[in-house]
N, C-alpha and C positions, 0 to 999 in steps of 0.2 A: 613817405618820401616823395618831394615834387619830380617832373622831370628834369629839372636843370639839375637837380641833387644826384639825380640816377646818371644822366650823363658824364657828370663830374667823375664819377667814383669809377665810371667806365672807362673817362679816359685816363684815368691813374692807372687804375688795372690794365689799359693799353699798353701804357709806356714804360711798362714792370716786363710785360710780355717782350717787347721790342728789345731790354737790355739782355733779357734772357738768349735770344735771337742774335742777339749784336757779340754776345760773348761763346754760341754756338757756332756761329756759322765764318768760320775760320778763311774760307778760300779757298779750302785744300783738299774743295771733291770729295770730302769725308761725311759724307752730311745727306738722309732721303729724310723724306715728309710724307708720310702715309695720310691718301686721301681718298673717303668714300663721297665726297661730293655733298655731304651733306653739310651743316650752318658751320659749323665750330672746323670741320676740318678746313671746308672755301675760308673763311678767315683767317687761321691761321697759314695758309698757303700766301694770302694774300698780303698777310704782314713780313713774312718771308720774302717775298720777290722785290720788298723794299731794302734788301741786304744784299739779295743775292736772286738774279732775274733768270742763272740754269741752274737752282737747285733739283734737285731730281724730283717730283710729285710721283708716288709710287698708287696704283689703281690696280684692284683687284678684279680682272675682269673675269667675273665667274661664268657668264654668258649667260646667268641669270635675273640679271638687273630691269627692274621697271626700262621700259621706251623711254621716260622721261628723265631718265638715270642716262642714259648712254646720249640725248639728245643735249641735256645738262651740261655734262661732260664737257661735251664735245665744242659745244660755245665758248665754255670758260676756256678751255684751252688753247680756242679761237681768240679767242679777246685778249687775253690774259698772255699770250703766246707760254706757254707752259712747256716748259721740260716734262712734256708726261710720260711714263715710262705704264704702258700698261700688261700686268702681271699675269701673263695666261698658263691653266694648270695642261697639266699634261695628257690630257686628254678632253677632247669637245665634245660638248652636253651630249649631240649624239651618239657618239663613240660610248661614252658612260652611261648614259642610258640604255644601249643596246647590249651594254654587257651587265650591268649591274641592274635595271631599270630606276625609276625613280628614288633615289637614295634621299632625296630633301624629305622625302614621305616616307621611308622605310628604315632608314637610318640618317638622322639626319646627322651627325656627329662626324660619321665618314663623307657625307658629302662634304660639309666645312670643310675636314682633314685632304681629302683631295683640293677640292677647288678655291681654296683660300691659305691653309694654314704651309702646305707646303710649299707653292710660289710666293708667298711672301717670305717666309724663313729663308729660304735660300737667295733669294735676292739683298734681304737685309742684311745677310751672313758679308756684302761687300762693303760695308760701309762701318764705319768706326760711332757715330749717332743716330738715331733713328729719333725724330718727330711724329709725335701723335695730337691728336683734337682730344684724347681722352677727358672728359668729366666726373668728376665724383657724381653729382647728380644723376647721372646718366640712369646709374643702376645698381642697386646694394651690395653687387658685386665689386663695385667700383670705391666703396664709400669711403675705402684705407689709400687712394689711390697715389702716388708721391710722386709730385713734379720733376723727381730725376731720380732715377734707380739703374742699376745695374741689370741687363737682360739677356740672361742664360738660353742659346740660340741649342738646337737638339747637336751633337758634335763637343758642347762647350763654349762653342764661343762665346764672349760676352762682347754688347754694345752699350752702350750709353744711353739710354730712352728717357728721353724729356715729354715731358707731359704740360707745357707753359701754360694750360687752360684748366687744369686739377680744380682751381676754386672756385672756379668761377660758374655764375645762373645760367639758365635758360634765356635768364630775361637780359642775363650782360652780353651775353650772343648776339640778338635779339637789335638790342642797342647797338653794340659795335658795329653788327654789319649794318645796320641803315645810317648809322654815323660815316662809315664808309662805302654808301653805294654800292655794297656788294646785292645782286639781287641773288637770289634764294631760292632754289630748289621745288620747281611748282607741288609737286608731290604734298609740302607744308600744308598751302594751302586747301586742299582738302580733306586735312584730319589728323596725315602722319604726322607720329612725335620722332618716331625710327625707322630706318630705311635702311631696309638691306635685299638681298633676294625677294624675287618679286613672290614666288612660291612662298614664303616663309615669312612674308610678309602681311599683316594687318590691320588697320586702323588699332590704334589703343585699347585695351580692353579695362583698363584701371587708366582713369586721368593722373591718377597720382602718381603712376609706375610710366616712365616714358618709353620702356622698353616691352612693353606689355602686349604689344603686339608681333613681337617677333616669336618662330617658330611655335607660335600658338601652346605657348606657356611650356614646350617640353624639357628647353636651355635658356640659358641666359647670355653664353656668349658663345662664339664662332670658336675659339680657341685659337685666335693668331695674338692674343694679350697674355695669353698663359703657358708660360716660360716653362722648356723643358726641366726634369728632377734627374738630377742625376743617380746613379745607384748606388746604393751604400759599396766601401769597400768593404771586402768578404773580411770575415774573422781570421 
């Protein structure tokens, strides 16, 4: 496929994106965008602010993010003037560390569950939709992934989670944002496919697998994509 071909198909899949957006984003304050800064979420943030310029950008500040995660940030939300709403857990690294010590190394599952899954849940628990960058490619956890489902929050609630970027490459990423100027996350360029904690962080260890570097093969996700189970009723 030439590039004019690749572009093309990119900007359909654009404008598939934007109706999805045009028919989400109501007016009515009902509506957060979850964003870790990385390609697919800055993009889809930024097709958003074409609808709507205070939708909420929700950031998970674990206070363990790369320098160049929180310098990132901070630009785009500069530039971009961003509604950022950023998500802090209820206790700071120090305080957790000095009671639990390092949980990214000894449990990592608890640390996610503190420092990510429970301030995003209860802040999402405000809003009637929830916006995600989610990719099928991402990660074979991902690979059933459905551009709009129902999302069982711990309590019951349910939100609306759209996923507008479900089918799309790496390389439609890739495209869209230099078709729109968005610059990119320096951290790319030096190898990362996945950015998350800098602890639990590593260059790729499978080219194939883009998530390959996180938590050094122990999990595959944080657990803020995997929706509370409710419990059976008793007999």
């Amino acid at each position: 496929m030439s590039t004019v071909e690749i572009v093309d198909e990119v900007n359909v899949k654009l404008e598939a994106v934007r109706e999805t957006l045009a028919q989400s984003l109501t007016g009515e304050g009902d509506v957060c965008l979850t964003c870790s800064f990385q390609a697919e979420d800055v993009l889809l943030v930024k097709l958003a602010l074409e609808l709507d310029a205070e939708i909420p950008v929700l950031f998970l500040d674990t206070g363990y993010h790369f320098a160049e995660t929180y310098a990132y940030r901070d630009r785009i939300a500069r530039e971009w003037n961003l509604n950022l709403v950023n998500l802090l857990p209820a206790k700071t690294v120090a305080e957790q560390e000095a009671q639990f010590g390092k949980l990214y190394e000894s449990a990592p599952d608890r640390c996610c569950g503190l420092r990510k899954v429970e301030p995003l849940f209860k802040a999402v628990a405000e809003y009637r939709v929830w916006l995600t960058g989610l990719r099928r490619e991402q990660a074979r956890s991902r690979a059933t992934l459905e551009e709009s489902s129902m999302f069982t929050l711990p309590g019951g609630k349910q939100v609306l989670k759209l996923a507008p970027l479900a089918v799309w490459t790496t390389r439609d990423v890739w495209y869209a944002c230099e078709e729109l100027a968005i610059p990119l996350l320096p951290l790319y360029a030096r190898g990362y496919s996945s950015i998350g904690c800098e602890p639990c962080t590593t260059l790729p260890v499978d080219p194939t697998d883009l998530r390959s570097g996180r938590w050094a093969g122990r999990k595959v996700e944080c657990g803020i994509h995997i929706q509370a189970i409710e419990p059976a009723p008793a007999n």
